[in-house]
DOSE-126370 format. One record per residue: residue number from 1; x, y, z negated of N, C-alpha, C in turn. Coordinates in steps of 0.05 Angstrom, whole numbers, plus 32768, in hexadecimal, padded with zeros to 4 digits. Example, Ala and Ser with C-alpha at 12.3 -4.5 7.8 and 13.67 -1.06 7.14 Angstrom:
BEGIN
PT    nr     nx     ny     nz    cax    cay    caz     cx     cy     cz
PT     1   8108   7F8E   7F64   80F6   7FA6   7F64   8108   7FBE   7F64
PT     2   8101   7FD3   7F72   8111   7FEB   7F71   8102   8001   7F63
//
This chain:
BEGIN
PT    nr     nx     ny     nz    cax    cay    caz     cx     cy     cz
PT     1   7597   8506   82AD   758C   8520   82A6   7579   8529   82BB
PT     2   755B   853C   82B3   754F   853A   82CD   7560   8559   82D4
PT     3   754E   8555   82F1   7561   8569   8309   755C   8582   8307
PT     4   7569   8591   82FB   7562   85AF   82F9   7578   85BB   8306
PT     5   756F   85CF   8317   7589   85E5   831D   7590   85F6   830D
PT     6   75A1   8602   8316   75A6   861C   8304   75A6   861E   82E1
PT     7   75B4   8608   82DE   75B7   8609   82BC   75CF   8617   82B9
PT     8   75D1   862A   82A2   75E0   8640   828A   75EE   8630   8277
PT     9   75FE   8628   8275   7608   8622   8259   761A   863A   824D
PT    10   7611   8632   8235   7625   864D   8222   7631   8646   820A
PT    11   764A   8655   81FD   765D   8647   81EB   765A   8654   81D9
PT    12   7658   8654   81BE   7665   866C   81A9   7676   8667   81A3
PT    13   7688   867B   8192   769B   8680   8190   76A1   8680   8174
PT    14   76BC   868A   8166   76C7   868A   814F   76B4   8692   813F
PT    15   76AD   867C   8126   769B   8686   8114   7688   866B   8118
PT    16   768C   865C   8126   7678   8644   812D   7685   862C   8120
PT    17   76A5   862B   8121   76B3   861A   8115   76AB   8601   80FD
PT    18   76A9   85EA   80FE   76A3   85E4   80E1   76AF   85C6   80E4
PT    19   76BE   85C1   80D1   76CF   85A5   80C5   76AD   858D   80D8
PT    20   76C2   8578   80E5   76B0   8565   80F0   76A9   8567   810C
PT    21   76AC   858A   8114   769B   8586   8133   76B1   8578   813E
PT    22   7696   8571   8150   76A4   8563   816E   76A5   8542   8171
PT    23   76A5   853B   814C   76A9   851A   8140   769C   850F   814E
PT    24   7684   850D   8152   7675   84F7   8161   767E   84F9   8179
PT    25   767F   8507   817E   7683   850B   81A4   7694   84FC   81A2
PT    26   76AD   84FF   819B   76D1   84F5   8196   76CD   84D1   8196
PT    27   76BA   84CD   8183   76B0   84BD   817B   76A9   84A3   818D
PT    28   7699   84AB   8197   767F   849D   81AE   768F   84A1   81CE
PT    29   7697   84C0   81D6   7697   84B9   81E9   76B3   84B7   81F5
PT    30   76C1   84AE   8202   76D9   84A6   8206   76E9   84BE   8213
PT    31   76D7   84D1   8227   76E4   84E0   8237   76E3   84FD   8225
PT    32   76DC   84F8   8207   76DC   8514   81F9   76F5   850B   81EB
PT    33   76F6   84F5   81DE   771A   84F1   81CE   772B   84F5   81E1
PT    34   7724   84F0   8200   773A   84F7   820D   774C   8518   8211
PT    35   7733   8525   8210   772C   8542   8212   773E   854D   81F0
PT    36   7738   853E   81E2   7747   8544   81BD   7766   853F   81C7
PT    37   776A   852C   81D0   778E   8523   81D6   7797   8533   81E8
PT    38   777F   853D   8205   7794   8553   8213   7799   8570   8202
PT    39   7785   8572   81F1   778F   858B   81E0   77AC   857F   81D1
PT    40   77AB   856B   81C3   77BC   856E   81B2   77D5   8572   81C4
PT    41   77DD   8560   81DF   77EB   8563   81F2   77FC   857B   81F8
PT    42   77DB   858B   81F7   77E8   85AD   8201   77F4   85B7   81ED
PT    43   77EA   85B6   81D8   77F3   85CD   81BB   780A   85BC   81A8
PT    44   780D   85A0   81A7   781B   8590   819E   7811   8591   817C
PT    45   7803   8592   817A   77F5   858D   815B   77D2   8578   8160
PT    46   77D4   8568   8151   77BE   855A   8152   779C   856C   814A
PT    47   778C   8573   815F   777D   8582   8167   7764   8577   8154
PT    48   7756   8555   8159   774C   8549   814A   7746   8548   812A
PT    49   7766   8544   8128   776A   8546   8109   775D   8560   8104
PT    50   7767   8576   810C   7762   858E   8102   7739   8591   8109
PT    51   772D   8582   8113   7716   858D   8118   7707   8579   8104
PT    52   770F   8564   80FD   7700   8557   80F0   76FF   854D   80D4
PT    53   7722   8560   80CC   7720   8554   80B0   7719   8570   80A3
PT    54   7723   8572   8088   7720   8587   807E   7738   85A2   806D
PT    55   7748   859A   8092   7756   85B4   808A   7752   85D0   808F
PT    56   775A   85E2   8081   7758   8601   8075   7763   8610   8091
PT    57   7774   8608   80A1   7781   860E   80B5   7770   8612   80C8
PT    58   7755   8602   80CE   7743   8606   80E0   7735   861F   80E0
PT    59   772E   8638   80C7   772B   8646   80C9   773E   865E   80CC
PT    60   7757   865B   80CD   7765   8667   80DE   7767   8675   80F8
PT    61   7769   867E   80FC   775C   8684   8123   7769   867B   8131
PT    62   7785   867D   8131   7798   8673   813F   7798   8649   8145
PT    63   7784   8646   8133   7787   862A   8132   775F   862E   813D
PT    64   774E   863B   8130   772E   863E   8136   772B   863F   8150
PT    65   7742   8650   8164   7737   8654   817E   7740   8637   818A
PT    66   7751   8630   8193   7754   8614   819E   7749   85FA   8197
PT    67   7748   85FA   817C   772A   85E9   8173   770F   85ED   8182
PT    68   7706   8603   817C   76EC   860E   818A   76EB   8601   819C
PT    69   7700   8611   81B4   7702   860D   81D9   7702   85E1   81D9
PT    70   7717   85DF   81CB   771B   85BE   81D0   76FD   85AD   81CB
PT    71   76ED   85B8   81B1   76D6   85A3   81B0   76BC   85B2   81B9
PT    72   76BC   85C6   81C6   76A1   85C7   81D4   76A5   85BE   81F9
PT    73   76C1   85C3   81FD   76CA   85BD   8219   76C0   8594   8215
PT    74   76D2   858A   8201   76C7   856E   81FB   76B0   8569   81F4
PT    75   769A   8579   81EC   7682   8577   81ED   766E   8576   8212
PT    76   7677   858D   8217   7672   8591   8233   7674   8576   8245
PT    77   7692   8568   8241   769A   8558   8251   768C   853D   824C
PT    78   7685   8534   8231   7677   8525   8227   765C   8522   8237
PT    79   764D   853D   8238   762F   8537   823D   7632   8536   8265
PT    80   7643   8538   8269   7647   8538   8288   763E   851A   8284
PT    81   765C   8512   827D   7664   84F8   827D   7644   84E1   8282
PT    82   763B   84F0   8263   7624   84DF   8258   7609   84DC   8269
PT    83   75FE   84F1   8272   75E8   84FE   826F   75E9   8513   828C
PT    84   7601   8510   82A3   75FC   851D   82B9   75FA   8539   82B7
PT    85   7603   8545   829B   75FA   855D   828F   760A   8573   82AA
PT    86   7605   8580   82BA   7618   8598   82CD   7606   85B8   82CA
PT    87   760B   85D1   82CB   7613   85E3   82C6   761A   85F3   82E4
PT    88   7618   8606   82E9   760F   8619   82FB   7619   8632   82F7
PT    89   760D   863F   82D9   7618   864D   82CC   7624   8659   82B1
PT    90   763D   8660   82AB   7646   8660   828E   764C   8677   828A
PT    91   7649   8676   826C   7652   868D   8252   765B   8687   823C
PT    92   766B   8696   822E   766E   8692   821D   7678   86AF   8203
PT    93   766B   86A9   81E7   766E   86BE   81D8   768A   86C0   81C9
PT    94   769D   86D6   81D9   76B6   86E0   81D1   76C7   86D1   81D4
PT    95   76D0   86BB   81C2   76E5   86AD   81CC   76D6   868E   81E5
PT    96   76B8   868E   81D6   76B0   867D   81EC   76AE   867D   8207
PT    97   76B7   86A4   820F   76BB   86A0   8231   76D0   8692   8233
PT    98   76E4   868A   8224   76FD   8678   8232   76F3   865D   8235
PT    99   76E6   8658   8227   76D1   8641   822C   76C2   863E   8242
PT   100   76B6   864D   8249   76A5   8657   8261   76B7   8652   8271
PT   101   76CA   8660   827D   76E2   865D   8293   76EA   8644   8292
PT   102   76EE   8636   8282   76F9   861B   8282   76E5   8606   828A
PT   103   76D2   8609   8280   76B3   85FE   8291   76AF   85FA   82AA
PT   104   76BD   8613   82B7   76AE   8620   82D0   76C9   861C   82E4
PT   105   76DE   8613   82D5   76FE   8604   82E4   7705   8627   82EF
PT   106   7707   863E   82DE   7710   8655   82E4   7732   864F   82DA
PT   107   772E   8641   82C1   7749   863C   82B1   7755   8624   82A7
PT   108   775F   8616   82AF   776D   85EF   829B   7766   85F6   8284
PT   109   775A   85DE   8275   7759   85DC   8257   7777   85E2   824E
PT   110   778C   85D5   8252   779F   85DE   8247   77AE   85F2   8247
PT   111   77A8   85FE   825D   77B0   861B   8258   77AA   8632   824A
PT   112   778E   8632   824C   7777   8639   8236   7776   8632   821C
PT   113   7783   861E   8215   7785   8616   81F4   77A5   8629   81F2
PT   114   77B5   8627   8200   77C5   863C   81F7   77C5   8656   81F1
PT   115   77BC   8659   8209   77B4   8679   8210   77A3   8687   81F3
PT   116   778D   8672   81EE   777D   867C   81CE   778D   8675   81BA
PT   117   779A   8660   81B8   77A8   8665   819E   77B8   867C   8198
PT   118   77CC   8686   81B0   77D8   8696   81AE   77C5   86B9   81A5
PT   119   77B1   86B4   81B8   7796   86C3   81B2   7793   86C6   8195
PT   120   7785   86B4   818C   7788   86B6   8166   77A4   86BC   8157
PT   121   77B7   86B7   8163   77CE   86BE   8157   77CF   86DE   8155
PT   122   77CC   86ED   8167   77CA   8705   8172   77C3   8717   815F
PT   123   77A3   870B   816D   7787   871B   8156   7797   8714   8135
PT   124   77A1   870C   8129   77A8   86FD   810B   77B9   8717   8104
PT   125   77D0   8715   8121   77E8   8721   810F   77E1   874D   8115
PT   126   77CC   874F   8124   77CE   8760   8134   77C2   877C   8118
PT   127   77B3   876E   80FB   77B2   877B   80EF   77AE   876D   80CC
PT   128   77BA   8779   80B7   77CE   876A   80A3   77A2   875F   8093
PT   129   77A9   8748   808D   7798   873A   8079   7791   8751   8066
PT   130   7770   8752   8066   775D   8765   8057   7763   8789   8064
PT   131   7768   878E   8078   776D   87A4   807F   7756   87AD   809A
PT   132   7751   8796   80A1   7731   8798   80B4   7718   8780   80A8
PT   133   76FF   878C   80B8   76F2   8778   80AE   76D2   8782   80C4
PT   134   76B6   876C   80C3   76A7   8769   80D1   7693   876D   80C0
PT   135   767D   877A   80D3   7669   8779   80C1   764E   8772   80D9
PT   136   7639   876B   80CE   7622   876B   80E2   7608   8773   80DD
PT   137   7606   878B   80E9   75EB   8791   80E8   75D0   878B   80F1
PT   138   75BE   877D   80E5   75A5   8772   80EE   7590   8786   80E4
PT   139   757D   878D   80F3   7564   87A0   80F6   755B   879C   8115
PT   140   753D   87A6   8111   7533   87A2   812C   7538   87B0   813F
PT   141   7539   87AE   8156   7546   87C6   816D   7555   87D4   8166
PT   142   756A   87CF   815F   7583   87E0   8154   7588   87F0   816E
PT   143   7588   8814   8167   758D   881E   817D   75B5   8829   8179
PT   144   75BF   8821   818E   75DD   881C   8195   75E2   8843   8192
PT   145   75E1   8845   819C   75DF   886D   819C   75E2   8873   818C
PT   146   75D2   886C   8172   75D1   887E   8151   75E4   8866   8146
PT   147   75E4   884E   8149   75FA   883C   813B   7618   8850   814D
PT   148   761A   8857   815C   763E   885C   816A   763D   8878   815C
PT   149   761B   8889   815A   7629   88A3   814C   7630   889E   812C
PT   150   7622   8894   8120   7629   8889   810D   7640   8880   80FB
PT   151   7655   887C   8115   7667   8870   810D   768F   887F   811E
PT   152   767F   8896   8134   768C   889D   813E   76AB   88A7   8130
PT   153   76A8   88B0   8119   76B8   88C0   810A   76D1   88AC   80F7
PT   154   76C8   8890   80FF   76D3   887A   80E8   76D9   886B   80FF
PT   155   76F5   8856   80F4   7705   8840   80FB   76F5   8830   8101
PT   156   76D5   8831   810E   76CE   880D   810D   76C5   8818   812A
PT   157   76BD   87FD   813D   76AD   87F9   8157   7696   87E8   8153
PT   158   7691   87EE   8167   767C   87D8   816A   7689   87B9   8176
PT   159   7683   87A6   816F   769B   8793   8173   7686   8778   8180
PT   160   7666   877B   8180   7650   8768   818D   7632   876E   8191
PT   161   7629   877C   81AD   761B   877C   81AA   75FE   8762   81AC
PT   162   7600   8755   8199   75FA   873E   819D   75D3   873B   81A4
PT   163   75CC   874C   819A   75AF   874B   81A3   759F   8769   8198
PT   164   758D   8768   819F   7586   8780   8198   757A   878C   8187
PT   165   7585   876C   816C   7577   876E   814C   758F   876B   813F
PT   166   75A6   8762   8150   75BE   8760   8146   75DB   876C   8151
PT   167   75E0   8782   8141   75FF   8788   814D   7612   878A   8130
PT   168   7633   8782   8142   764D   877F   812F   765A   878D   8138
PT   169   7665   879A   811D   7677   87B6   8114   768A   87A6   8111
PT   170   769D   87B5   811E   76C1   87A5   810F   76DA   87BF   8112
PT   171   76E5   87C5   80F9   76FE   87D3   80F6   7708   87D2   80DA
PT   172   770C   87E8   80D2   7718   87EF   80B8   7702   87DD   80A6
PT   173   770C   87D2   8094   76FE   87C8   8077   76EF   87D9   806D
PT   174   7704   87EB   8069   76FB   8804   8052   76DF   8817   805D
PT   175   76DD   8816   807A   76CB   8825   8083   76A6   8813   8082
PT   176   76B0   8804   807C   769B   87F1   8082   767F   87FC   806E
PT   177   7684   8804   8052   7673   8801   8043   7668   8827   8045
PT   178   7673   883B   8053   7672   8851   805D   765F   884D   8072
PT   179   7667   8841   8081   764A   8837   8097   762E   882B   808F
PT   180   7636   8811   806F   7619   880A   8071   7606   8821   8062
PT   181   7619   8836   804F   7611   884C   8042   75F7   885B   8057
PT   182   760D   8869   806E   75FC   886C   8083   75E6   8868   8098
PT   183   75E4   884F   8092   75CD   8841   80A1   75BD   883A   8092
PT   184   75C0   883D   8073   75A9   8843   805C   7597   8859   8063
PT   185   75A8   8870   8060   759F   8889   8067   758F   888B   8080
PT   186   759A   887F   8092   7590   888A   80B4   757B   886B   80AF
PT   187   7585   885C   80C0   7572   883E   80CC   755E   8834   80B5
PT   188   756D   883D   8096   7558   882B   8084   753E   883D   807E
PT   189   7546   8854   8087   7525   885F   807E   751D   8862   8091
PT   190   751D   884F   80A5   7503   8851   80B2   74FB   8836   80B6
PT   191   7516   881C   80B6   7507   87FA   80B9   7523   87E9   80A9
PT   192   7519   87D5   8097   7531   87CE   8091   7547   87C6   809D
PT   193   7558   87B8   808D   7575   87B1   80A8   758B   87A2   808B
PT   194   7593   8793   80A1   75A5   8785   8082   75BE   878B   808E
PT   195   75DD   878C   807E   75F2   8796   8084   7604   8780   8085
PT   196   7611   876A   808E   7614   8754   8081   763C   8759   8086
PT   197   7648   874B   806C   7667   8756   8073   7676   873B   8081
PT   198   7678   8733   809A   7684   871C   80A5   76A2   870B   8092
PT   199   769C   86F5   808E   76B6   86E2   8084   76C4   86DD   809D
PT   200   76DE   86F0   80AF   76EB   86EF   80BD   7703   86FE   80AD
PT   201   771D   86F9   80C7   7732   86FC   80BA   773C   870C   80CB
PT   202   7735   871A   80DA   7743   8737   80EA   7723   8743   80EE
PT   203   7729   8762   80FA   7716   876C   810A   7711   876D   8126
PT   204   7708   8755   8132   7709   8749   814B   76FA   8766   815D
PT   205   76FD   8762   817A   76ED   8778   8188   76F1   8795   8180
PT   206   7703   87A2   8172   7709   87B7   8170   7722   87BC   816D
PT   207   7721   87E4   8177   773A   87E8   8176   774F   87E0   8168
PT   208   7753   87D9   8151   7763   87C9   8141   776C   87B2   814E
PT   209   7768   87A7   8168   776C   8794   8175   7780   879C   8193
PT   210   7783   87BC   8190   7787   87C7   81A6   77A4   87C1   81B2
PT   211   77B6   87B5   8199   77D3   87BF   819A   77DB   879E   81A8
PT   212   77C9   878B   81A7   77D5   8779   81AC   77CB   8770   81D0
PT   213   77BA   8782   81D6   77B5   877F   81F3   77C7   8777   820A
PT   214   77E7   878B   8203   77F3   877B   8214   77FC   8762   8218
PT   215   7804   8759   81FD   7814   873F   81FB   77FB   872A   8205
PT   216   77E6   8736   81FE   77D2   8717   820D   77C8   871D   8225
PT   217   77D2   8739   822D   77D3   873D   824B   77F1   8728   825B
PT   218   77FF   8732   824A   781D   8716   824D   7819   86F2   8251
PT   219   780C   86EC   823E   7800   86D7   823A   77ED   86CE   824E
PT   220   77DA   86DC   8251   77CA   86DB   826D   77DC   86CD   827D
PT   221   77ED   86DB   8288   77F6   86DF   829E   780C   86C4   82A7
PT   222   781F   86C4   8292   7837   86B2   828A   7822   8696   8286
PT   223   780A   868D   827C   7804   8676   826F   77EB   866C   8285
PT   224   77E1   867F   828D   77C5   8680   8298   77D2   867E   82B4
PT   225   77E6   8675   82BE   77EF   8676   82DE   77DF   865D   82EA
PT   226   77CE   8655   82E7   77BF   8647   8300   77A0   864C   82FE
PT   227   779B   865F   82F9   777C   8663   82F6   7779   867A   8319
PT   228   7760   865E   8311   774C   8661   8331   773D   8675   832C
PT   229   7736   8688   833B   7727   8695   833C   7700   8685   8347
PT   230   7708   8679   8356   76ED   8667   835C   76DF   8660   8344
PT   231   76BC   866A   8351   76AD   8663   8337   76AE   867B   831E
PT   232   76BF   868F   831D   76B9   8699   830B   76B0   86B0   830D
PT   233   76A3   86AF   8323   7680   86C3   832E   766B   86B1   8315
PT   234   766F   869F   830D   7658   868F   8306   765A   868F   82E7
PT   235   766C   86A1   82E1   767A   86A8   82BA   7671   86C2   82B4
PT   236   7667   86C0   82A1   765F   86E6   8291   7671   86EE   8287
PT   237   7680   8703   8289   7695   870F   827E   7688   871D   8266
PT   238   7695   871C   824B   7687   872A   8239   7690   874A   8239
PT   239   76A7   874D   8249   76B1   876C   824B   7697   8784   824F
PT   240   768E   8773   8271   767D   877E   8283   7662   8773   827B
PT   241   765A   875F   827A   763C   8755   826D   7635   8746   8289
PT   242   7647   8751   82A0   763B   8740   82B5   7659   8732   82BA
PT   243   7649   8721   82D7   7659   8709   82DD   7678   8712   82E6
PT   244   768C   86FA   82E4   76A4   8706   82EC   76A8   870D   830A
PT   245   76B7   8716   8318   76C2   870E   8338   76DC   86F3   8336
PT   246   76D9   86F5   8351   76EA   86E3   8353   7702   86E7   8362
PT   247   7714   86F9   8346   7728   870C   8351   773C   8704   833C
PT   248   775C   86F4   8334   775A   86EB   831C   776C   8705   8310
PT   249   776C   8718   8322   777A   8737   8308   7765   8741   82F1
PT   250   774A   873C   8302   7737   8748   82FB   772E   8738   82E3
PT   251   7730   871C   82E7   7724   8708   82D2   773C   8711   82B9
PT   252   7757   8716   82C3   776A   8719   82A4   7768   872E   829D
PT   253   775C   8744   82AD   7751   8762   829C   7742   8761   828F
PT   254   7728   8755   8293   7714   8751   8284   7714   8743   826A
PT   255   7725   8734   826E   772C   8721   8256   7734   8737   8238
PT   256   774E   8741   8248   776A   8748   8237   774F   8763   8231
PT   257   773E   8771   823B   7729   8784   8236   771F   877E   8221
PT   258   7713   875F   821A   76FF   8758   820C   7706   875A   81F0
PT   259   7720   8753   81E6   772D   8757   81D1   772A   876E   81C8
PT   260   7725   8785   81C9   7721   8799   81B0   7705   87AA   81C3
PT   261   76FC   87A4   81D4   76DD   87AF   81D9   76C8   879D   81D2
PT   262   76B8   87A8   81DB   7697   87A1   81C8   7693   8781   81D8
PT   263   7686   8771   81D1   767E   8757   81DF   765D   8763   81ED
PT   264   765B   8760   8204   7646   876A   8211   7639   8758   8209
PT   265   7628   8744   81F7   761D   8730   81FF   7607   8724   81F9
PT   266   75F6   8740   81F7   75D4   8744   8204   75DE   8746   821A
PT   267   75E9   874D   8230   75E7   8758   8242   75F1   873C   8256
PT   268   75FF   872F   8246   760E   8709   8255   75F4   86FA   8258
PT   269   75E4   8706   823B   75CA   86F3   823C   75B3   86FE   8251
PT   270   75B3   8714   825F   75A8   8724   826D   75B0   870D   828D
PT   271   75BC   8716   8290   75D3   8707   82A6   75CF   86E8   82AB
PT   272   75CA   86DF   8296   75CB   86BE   829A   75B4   86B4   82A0
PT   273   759F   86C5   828D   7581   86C0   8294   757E   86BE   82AB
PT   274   7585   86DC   82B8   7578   86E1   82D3   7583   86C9   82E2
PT   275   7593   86BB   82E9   75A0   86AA   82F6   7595   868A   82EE
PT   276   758D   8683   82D6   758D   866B   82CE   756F   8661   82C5
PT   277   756F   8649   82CC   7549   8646   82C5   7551   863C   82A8
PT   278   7560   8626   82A7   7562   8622   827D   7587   8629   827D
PT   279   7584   862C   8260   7599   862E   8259   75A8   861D   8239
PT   280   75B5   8617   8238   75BD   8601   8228   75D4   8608   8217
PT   281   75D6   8615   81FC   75F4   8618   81EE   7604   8600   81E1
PT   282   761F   85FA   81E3   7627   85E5   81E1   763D   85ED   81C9
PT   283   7641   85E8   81B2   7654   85E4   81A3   7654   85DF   818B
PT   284   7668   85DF   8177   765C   85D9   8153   7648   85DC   814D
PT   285   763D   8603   814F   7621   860D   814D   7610   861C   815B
PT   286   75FE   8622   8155   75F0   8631   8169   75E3   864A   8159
PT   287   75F7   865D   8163   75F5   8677   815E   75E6   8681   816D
PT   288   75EF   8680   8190   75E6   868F   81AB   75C6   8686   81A9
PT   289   75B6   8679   819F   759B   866B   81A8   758A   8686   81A1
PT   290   7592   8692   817E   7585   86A0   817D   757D   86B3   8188
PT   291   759E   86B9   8191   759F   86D6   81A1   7589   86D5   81B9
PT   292   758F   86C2   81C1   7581   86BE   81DC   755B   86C2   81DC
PT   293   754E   86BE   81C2   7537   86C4   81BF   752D   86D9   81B9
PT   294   753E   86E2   81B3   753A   8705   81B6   7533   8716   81CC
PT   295   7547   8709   81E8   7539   8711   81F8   7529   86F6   820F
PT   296   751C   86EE   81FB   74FC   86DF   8207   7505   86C8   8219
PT   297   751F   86B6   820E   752C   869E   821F   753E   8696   8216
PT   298   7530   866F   821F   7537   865F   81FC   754D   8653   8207
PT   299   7559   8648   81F0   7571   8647   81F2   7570   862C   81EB
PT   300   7578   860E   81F5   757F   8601   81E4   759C   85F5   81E1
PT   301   759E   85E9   81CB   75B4   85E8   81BB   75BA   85C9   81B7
PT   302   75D9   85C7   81BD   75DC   85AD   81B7   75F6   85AB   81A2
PT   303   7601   85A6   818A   760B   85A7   8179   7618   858B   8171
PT   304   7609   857C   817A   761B   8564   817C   7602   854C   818C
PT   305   7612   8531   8189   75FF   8513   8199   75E9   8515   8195
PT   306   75DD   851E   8186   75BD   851A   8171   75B4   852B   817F
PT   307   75B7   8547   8188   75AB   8559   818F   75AC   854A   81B4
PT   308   75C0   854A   81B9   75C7   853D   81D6   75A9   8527   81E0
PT   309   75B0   8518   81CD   759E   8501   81D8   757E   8508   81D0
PT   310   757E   8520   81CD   7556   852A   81C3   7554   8531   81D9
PT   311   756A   853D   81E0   7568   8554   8202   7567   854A   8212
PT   312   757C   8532   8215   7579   852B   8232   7578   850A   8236
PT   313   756F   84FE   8228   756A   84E2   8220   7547   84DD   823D
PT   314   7551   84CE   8246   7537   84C7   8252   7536   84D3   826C
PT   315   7544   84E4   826A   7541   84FF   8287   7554   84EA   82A2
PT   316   755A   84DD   829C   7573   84D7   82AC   7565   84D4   82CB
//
């Protein structure tokens, strides 16, 4: 790979999922099946199976988050392997900071595939099926101010600020279609805006998330006992929008934070820029690329071998 400093990689998160990722990697490269067996190791359910055939369980969270973390971490390790691929600095969107940490050796893969499963377990049970739900608002310069007054009076948060054409609402169901009412009224007469209702299965990032803070403050703590603080100056916390310290109370505050507050993460992409000359997202899909052009820095994306070998074939 040629020699660049200061490369960004970034992860997305739940919602990227799809029957197959990771296959080739698994496939081809020896030290990513290895990476599939230490998951299954940790969680004691075959990790593979679940990512590549076509079970229903994968969209589950409790099964989506440890999938996720296992085949972009095996993606990562792959293009090392392959391609000399190393990293400087990481992020990742919502559940992909555990990704990020694991990157950056803040946290063991296997502790981390626990820690999120139990994570999705959490978020699942923490509010009853069809009783929350997501929505996302796209319009140009969405100003955050009139979206929070907007909404001040109702069960929902703001749950991503993902760019500054795109933010996600998450609480009550019922409130959802009260809000897009309102942003007919206010945002549509002056530029359009589409309302879109997310296919998720809790209301992630909001208060509705609030009650289960301790127990994965528990979990943290009880599962997560060997995480280094080293290096994770070099991670965007999505709490804060900026980088973590390297304090590890502070890293499990921020965490156990992130669960029912907003995802800062214009503000990760703010952060990473300044620090990184390219930046590279690694997982099923590539959500983060767009975001990232929004504010004027490209993103590329590697999604599986095919994409790998366009990028860095020849560079060596």
């Amino acid at each position: 790979m040629k020699d660049i400093k200061n490369i960004a990689v970034v992860f997305p998160g739940q919602g990227s999922q799809r029957p197959g990722m990771g296959k080739d990697f698994y496939e081809q490269i020896p030290v990513c099946r290895k990476t599939y067996e230490e998951a299954a190791d940790a969680l004691g359910w075959d990790v593979s199976a679940m990512c590549f055939g076509e079970d229903e369980k994968l969209n589950l969270t409790e099964y989506t988050q440890p999938c996720i973390v296992t085949t972009e971490i095996a993606m990562l390790r792959g293009l090392s392997k392959r391609y000399g691929f190393a990293s400087e600095y990481f992020g990742g969107h919502s559940l992909g900071e555990f990704t990020a940490l694991v990157a950056a050796g803040v946290m063991s893969l296997a502790e981390t595939l626990k820690i999120v499963q139990t994570r999705g377990k959490l978020m699942q049970e923490a509010v009853p099926i069809g009783v929350g739900g997501m929505a996302a608002i796209i319009s140009e310069n969405i100003n955050i101010d009139i979206l929070l007054k907007l909404i001040e009076d109702l069960p929902v948060d703001v749950a991503n600020i993902n760019s500054a054409n795109q933010v996600v609402i998450s609480g009550e169901l019922s409130a959802l279609p009260k809000i897009e009412k309102r942003l007919a009224q206010t945002l549509g007469a002056e530029k359009p805006f589409r309302f879109i209702h997310l296919n998720v299965s809790a209301p992630f990032h909001s208060r509705l998330m609030k009650s289960i803070e301790n127990r994965f403050a528990d979990t943290l703590e009880k599962v997560g006992k060997n995480l280094n603080p080293q290096n994770a100056s070099k991670v965007t916390s999505n709490f804060t929008g900026g980088f973590h310290s390297e304090d590890i109370s502070g890293i499990r505050e921020k965490l156990v934070n992130q669960i029912s507050n907003t995802v800062q993460w214009r503000e990760n992409m703010q952060s990473l820029a300044a620090k990184a000359e390219e930046i590279y997202e690694i997982g099923p899909a590539r959500p983060l690329r767009e975001f990232f052009k929004t504010i004027g820095v490209t993103c590329q994306s590697i999604t599986g071998l095919a994409a790998a070998e366009k990028n860095f074939s020849g560079s060596n």
